[in-house]
NUSEBA-671738 format. One record per residue (C-alpha): residue in one letter; y, z, x. Coordinates in steps of 0.02 Angstrom, whole numbers. Each point is the difference from the previous one (the first is absolute). Layout:
# NUSEBA-671738
@type->A, y->Y, z->Z, x->X $
...
END
This chain:
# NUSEBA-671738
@type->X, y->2369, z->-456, x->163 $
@type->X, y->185, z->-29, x->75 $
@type->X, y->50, z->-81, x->-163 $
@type->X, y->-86, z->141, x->-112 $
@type->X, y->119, z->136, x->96 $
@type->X, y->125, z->-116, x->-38 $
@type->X, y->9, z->-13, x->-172 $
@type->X, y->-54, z->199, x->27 $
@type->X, y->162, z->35, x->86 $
@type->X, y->119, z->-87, x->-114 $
@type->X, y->-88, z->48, x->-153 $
@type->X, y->34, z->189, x->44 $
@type->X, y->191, z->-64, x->72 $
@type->X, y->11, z->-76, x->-152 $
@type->X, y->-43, z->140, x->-116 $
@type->X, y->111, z->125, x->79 $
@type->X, y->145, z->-99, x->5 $
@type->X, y->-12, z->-4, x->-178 $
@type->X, y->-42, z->168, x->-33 $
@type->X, y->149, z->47, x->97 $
@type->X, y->93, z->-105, x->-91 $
@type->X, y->-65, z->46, x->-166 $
@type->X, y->33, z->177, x->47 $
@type->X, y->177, z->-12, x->17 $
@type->X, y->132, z->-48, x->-105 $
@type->X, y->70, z->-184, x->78 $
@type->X, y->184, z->20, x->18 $
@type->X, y->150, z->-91, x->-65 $
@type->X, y->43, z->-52, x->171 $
@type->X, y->-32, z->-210, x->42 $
@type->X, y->26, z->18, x->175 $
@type->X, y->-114, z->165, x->9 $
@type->X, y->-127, z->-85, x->-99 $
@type->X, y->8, z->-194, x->100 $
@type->X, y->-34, z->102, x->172 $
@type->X, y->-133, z->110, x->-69 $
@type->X, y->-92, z->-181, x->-48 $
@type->X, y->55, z->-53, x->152 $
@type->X, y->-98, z->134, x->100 $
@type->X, y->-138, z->4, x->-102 $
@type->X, y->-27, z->-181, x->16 $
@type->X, y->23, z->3, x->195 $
@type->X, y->-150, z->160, x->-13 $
@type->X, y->-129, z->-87, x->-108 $
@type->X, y->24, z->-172, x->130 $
@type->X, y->-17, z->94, x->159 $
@type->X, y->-157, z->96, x->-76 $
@type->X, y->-61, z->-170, x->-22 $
@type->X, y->27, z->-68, x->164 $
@type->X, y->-59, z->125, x->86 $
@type->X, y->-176, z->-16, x->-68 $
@type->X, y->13, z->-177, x->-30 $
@type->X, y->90, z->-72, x->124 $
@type->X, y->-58, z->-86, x->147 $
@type->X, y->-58, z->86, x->169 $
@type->X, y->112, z->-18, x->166 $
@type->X, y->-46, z->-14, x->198 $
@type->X, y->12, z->217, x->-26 $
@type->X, y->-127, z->113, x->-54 $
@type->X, y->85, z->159, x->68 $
@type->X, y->50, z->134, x->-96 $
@type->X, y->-84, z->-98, x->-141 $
@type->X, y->17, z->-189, x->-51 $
@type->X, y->81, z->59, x->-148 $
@type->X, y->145, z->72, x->87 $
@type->X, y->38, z->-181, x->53 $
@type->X, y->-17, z->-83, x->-173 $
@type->X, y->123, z->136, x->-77 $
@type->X, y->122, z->-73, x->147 $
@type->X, y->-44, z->-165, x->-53 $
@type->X, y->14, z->25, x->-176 $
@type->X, y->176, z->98, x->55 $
@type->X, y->55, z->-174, x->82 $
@type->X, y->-16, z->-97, x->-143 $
@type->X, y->100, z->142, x->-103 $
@type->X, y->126, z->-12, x->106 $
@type->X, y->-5, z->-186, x->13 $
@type->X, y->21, z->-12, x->-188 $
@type->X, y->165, z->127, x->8 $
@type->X, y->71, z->-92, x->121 $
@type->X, y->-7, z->-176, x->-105 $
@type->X, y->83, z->87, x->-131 $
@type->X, y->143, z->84, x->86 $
@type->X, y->16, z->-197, x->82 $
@type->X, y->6, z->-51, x->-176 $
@type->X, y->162, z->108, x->-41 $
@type->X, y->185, z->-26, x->8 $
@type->X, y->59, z->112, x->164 $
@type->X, y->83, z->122, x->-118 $
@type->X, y->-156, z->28, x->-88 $
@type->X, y->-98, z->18, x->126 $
@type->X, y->63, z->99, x->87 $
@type->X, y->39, z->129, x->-164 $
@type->X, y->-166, z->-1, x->-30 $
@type->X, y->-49, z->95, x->122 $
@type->X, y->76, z->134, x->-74 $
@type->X, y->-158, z->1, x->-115 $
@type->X, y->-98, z->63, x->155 $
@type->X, y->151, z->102, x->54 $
@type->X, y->174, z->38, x->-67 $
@type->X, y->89, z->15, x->144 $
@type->X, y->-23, z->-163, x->59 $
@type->X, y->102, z->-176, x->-61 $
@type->X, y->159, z->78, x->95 $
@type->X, y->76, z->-91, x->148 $
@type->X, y->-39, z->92, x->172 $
@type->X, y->106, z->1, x->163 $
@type->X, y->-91, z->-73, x->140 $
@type->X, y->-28, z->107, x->164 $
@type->X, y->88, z->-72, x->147 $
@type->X, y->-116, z->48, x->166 $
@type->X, y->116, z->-69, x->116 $
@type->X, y->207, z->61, x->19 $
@type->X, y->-15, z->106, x->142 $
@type->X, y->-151, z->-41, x->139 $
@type->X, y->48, z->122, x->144 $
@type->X, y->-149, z->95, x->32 $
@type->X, y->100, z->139, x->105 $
@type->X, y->175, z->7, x->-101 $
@type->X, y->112, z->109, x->97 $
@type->X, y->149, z->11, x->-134 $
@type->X, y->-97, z->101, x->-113 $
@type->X, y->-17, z->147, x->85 $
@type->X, y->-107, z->88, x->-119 $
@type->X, y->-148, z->-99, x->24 $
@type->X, y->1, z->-137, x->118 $
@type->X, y->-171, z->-82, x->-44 $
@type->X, y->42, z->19, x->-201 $
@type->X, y->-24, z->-204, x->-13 $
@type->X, y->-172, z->15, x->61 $
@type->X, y->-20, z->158, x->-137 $
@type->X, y->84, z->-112, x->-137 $
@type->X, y->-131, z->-124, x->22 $
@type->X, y->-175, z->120, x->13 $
@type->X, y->-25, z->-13, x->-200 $
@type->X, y->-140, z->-11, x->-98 $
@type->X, y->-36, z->-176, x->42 $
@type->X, y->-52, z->44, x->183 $
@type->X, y->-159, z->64, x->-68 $
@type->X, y->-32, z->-128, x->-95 $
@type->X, y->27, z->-119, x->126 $
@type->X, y->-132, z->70, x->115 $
@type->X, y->-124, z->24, x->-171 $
@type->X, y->30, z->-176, x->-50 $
@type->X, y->-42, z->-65, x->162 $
@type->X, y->-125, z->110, x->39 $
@type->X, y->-93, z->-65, x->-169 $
@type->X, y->51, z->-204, x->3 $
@type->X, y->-88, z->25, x->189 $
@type->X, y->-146, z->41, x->-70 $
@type->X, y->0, z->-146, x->-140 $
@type->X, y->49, z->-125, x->127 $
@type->X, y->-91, z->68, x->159 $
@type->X, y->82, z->-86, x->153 $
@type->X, y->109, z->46, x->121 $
@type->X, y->105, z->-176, x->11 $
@type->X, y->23, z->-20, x->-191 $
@type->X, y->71, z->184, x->-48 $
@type->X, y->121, z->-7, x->148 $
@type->X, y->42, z->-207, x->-31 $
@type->X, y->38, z->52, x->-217 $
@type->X, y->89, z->176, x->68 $
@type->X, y->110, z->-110, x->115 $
@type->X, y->32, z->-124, x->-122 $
@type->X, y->68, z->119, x->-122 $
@type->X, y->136, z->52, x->106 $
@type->X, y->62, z->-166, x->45 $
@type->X, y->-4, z->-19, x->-189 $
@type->X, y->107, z->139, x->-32 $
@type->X, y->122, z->-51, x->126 $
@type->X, y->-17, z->-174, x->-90 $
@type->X, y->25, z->70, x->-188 $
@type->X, y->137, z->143, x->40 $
@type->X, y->133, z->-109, x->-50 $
@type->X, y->-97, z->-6, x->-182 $
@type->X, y->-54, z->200, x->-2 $
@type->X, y->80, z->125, x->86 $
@type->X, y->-144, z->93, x->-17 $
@type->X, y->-72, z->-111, x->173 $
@type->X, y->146, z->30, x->87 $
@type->X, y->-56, z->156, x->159 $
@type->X, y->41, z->37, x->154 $
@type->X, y->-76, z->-107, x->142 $
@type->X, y->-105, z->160, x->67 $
@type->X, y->-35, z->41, x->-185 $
@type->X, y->-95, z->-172, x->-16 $
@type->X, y->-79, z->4, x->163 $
@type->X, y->-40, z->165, x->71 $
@type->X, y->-3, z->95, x->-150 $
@type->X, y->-101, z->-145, x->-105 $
@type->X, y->-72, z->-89, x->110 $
@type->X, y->-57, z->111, x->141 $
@type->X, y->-14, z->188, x->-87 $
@type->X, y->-48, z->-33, x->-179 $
@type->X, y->-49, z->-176, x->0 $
@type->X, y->-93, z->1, x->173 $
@type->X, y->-66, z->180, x->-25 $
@type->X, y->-75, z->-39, x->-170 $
@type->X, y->-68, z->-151, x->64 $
@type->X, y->-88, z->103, x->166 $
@type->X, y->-71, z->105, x->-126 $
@type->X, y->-78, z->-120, x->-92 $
@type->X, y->-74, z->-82, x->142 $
@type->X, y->-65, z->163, x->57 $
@type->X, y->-86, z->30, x->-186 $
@type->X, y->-87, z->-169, x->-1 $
@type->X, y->-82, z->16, x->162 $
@type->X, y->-54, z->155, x->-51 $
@type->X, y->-53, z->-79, x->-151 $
@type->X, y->-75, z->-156, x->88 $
@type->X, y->-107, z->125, x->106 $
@type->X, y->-67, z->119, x->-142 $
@type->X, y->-180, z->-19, x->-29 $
@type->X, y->-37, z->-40, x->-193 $
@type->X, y->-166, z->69, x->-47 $
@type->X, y->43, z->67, x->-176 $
@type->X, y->-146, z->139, x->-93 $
@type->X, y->25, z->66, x->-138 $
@type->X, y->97, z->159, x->-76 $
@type->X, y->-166, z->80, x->-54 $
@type->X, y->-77, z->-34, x->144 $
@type->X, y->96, z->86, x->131 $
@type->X, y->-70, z->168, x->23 $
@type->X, y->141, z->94, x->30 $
@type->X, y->169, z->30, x->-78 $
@type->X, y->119, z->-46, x->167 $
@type->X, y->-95, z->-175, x->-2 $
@type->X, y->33, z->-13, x->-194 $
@type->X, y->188, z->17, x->12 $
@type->X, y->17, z->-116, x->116 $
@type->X, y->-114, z->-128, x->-44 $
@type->X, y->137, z->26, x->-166 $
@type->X, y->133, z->-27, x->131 $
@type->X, y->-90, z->-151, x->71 $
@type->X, y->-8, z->-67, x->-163 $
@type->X, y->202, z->-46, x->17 $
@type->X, y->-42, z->-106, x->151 $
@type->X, y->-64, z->-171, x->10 $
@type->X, y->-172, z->-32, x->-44 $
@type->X, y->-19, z->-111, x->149 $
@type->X, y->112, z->-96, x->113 $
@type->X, y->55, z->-171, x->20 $
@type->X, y->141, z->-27, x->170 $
@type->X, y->121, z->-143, x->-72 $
@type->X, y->30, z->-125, x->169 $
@type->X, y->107, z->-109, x->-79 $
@type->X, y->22, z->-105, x->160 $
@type->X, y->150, z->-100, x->-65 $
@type->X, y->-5, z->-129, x->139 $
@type->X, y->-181, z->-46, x->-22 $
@type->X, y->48, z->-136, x->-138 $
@type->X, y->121, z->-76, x->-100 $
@type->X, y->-58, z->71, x->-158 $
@type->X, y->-8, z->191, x->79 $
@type->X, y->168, z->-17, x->60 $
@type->X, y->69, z->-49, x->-151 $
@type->X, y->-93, z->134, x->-93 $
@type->X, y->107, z->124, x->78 $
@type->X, y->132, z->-79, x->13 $
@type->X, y->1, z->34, x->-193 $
@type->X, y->-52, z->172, x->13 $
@type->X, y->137, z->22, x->88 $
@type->X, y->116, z->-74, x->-117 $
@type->X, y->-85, z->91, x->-156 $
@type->X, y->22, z->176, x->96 $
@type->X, y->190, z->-46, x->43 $
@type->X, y->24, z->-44, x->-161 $
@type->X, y->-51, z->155, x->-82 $
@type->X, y->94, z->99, x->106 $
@type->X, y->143, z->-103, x->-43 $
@type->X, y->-30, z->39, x->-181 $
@type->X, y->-8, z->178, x->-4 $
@type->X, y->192, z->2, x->55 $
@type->X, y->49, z->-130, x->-114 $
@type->X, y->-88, z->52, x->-129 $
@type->X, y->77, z->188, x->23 $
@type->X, y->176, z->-109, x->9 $
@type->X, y->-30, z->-105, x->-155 $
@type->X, y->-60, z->122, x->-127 $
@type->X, y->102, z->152, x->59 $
@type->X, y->-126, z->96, x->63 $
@type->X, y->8, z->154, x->118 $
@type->X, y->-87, z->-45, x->154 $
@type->X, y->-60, z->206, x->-38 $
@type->X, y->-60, z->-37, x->-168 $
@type->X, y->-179, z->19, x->-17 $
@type->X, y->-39, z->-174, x->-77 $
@type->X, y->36, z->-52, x->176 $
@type->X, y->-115, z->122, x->72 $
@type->X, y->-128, z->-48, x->-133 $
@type->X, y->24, z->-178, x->48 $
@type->X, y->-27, z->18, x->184 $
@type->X, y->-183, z->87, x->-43 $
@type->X, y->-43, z->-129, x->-118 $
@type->X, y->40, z->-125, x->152 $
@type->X, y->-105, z->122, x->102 $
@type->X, y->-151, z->-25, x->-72 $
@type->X, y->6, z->-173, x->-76 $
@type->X, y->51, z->-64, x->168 $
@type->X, y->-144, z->72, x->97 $
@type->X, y->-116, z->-89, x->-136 $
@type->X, y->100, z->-151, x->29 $
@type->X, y->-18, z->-37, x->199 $
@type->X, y->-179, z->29, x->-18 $
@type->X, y->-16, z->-117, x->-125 $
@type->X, y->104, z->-123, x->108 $
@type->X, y->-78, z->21, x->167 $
@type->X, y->-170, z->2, x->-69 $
@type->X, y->47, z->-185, x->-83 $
@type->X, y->57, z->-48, x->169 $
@type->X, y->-141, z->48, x->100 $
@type->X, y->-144, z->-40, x->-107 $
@type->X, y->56, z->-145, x->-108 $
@type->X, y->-168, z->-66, x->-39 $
@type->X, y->-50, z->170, x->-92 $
@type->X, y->142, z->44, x->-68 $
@type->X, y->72, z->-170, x->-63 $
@type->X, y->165, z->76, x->-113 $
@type->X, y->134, z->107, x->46 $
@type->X, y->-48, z->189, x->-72 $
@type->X, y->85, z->44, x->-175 $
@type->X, y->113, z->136, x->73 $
@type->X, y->69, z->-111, x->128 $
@type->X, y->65, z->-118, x->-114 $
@type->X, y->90, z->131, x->-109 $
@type->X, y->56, z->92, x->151 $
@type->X, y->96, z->-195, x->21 $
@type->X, y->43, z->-9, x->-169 $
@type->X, y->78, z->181, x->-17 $
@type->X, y->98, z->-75, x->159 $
@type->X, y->72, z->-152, x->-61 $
@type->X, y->41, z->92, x->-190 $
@type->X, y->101, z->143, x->87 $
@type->X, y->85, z->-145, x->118 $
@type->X, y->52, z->-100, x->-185 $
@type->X, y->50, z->151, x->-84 $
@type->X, y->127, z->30, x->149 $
@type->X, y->54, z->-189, x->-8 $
@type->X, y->37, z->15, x->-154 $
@type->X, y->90, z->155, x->-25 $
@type->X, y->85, z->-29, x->149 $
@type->X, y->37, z->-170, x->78 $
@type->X, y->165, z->29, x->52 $
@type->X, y->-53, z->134, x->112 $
@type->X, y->-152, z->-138, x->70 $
@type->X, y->132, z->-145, x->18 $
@type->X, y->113, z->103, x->129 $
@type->X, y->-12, z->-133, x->144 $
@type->X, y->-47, z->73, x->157 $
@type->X, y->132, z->17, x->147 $
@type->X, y->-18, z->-147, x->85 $
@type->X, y->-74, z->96, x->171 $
@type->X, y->-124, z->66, x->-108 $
@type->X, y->-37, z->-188, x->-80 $
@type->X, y->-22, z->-79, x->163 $
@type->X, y->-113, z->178, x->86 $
@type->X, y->-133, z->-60, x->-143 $
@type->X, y->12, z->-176, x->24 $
@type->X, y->-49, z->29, x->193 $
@type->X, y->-139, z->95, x->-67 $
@type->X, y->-63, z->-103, x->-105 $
@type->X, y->7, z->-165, x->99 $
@type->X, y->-75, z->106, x->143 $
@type->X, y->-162, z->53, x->-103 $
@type->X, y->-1, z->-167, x->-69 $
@type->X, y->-13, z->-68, x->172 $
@type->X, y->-152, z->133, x->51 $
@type->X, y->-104, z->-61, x->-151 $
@type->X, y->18, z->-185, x->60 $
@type->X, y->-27, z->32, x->185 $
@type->X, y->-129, z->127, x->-45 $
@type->X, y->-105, z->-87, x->-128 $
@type->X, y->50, z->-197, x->23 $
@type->X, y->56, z->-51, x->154 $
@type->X, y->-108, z->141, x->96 $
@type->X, y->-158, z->-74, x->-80 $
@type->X, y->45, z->-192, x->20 $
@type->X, y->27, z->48, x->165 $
@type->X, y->-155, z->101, x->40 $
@type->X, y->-101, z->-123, x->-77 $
@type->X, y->59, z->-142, x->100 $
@type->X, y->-29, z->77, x->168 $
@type->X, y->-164, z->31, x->-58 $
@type->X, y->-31, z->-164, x->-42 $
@type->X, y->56, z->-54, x->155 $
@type->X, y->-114, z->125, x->95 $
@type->X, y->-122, z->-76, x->-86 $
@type->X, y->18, z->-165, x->24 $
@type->X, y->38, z->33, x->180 $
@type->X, y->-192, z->107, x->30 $
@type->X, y->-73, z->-132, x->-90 $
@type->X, y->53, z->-146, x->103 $
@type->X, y->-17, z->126, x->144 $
@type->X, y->-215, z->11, x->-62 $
@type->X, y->19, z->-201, x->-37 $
@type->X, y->61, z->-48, x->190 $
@type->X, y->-119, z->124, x->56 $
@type->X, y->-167, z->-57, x->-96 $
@type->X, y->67, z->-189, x->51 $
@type->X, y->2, z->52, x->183 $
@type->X, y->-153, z->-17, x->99 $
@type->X, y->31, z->89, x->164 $
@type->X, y->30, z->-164, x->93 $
@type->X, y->128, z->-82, x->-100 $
@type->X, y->-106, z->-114, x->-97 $
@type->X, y->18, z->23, x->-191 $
@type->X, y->-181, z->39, x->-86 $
@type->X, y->43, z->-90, x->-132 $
@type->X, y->14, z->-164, x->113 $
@type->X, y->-166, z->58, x->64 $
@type->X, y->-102, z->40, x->-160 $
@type->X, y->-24, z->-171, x->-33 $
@type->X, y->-91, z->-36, x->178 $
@type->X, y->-102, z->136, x->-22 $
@type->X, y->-63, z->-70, x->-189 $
@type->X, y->-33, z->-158, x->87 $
@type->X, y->-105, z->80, x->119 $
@type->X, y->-105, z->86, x->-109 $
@type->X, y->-17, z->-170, x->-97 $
@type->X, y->-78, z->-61, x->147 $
@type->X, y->-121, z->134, x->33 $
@type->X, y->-48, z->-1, x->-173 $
END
């Protein structure tokens, strides 16, 4: 039946993309015509996927919402090797296909200069650095959080990846300006307002979530119409729900699980700068807006994917599909930046900066081999020495008698004895 609708479904695409083109009279224009075929192309695949494709961990709105996102993924996937594939001039001018204000150089935004947060020589407005900085971004902040909470849902890992980031931007300033703020710009309002707030929020929606009772009925079954709309807005909420304990210091293999979740979600963050930096892009343009949404929802696919390979390896013995081209998205964005770019990538770090991550490093490094080597040869020779020590403790005390002869010394008597009777 799936695969009848199918071919149903692209038969009819089919057929009306060439009436339509039938219809009209196909211009004299090759780059009209090449993104018309383009589009077209991109329609007739995603119609495909979604009815074809392969189901995820979601079922909410409806499992095809997911496959158009996955279907979207490899899309994208596929754009990116070919802009990785072009010269850095040409790349970057041809994204004046999708818009034609793009391909021009852009000034980057310099968030630091001034940090007072009470300037007293401008006596006009006194507090205009902290009004300079509330922008458009400080919503988005708070959004992005609020929704990367909810894919990741834990407390330690959103705060550990939203502190991370603003050691990296104090890290990578010297490369974009775009990192360089204020020190109460990165840490009260990041970190604690937008960050932190976004982050509270989430919290608060997943324990709401975690305590909602899922007993679905359906539409036509609901008597009245209060209990039909919102069993239509229940429909936009999980269909049941699964609390990711990720317990990081339960195993080597956990721990190094997030470890690169971490790194992955650093990463990307990374990339939406330098990819904004690389192919002159307005960080207001809304392919960067359409990218964080795709992130949004591929990303939430993703972790499930991830955490339910981690916690039930037996039954789910591969990595999910959307994880894996949630990684390989990563890694192309990272090599289209490396290559359009290097000399930006090759600014050495200032040498307090080189030796801050060193520390770091050789300090987690250290955890992992107290924590999952040293700890455990350690453990588990005490406990072999406990138990060696009860059981000579039960030997000595089977051997004793109660008046210091040894039983064993009088076993043999006692056969002899018996012997004798016998």
């Amino acid at each position: 039946f799936r695969r009848a609708h199918t071919l149903t479904v692209l038969f009819i695409l089919t057929c009306a993309l060439g009436y339509v083109t039938l219809l009209e009279e196909t211009p004299q224009d090759t780059a009209y015509n090449t993104k018309r075929g383009i589009v077209a192309s991109i329609l007739v695949f995603l119609c495909f996927g979604v009815t074809q494709a392969k189901d995820g961990p979601f079922s909410r709105p409806h499992p095809a919402y997911w496959r158009f996102w996955l279907c979207v993924s490899v899309v994208y996937e596929l754009f990116l090797i070919f802009i990785l594939f072009q010269t850095v001039q040409d790349g970057r001018q041809f994204l004046k296909y999708i818009d034609p204000h793009l391909g021009v150089p852009l000034p980057e935004r310099d968030y630091g200069g001034n940090c007072l947060i009470y300037d007293p020589g401008n006596g006009t407005d006194p507090f205009h650095n902290i009004w300079d900085k509330l922008d458009g971004f400080v919503p988005a902040h708070f959004f992005g959080w609020y929704l990367k909470t909810l894919m990741i849902r834990d407390w330690w890992m959103c705060m550990i990846i939203s502190v991370m980031f603003e050691f990296l931007e104090y890290s990578l300033e010297h490369q974009l300006p775009n990192f360089s703020e204020c020190w109460w710009d990165h840490w009260i309002m990041d970190v604690i307002l937008c960050n932190g707030l976004g982050i509270y929020c989430g919290m608060k929606t997943l324990s709401w979530l975690s305590l909602k009772t899922y007993k679905w009925q359906g539409l036509w079954n609901i008597p009245t119409y209060k209990g039909k709309m919102k069993r239509i807005v229940f429909q936009f909420t999980p269909y049941s729900w699964v609390k990711f304990e990720w317990k990081p210091a339960s195993s080597l293999r956990r721990w190094l699980a997030v470890c690169g979740i971490i790194f992955v979600f650093l990463l990307a963050e990374l990339n939406t700068f330098y990819l904004k930096f690389v192919l002159w892009m307005p960080p207001e343009h809304y392919l960067v807006l359409l990218r964080l949404v795709f992130f949004v929802n591929v990303g939430g696919v993703a972790m499930r994917e991830i955490y339910d390979f981690m916690d039930d390896p037996k039954f789910h013995k591969k990595l999910g599909q959307q994880a894996w081209l949630v990684a390989a998205i990563t890694a192309t964005e990272f090599l289209i930046v490396v290559k359009y770019d290097p000399y930006t990538l090759t600014l050495s770090l200032p040498f307090y900066i080189t030796q801050c991550w060193i520390l770091g490093i050789i300090l987690v490094l250290t955890w992992t081999a107290w924590r999952f080597f040293i700890r455990d040869i350690t453990l588990r020779y005490k406990e072999i020495r406990r138990q060696k020590q009860e059981h000579r403790h039960e030997k000595d005390k089977c051997l004793s008698n109660g008046d210091g002869h040894s039983a064993l010394l009088d076993e043999p008597n006692g056969s002899k004895l018996r012997e004798r009777k016998l």
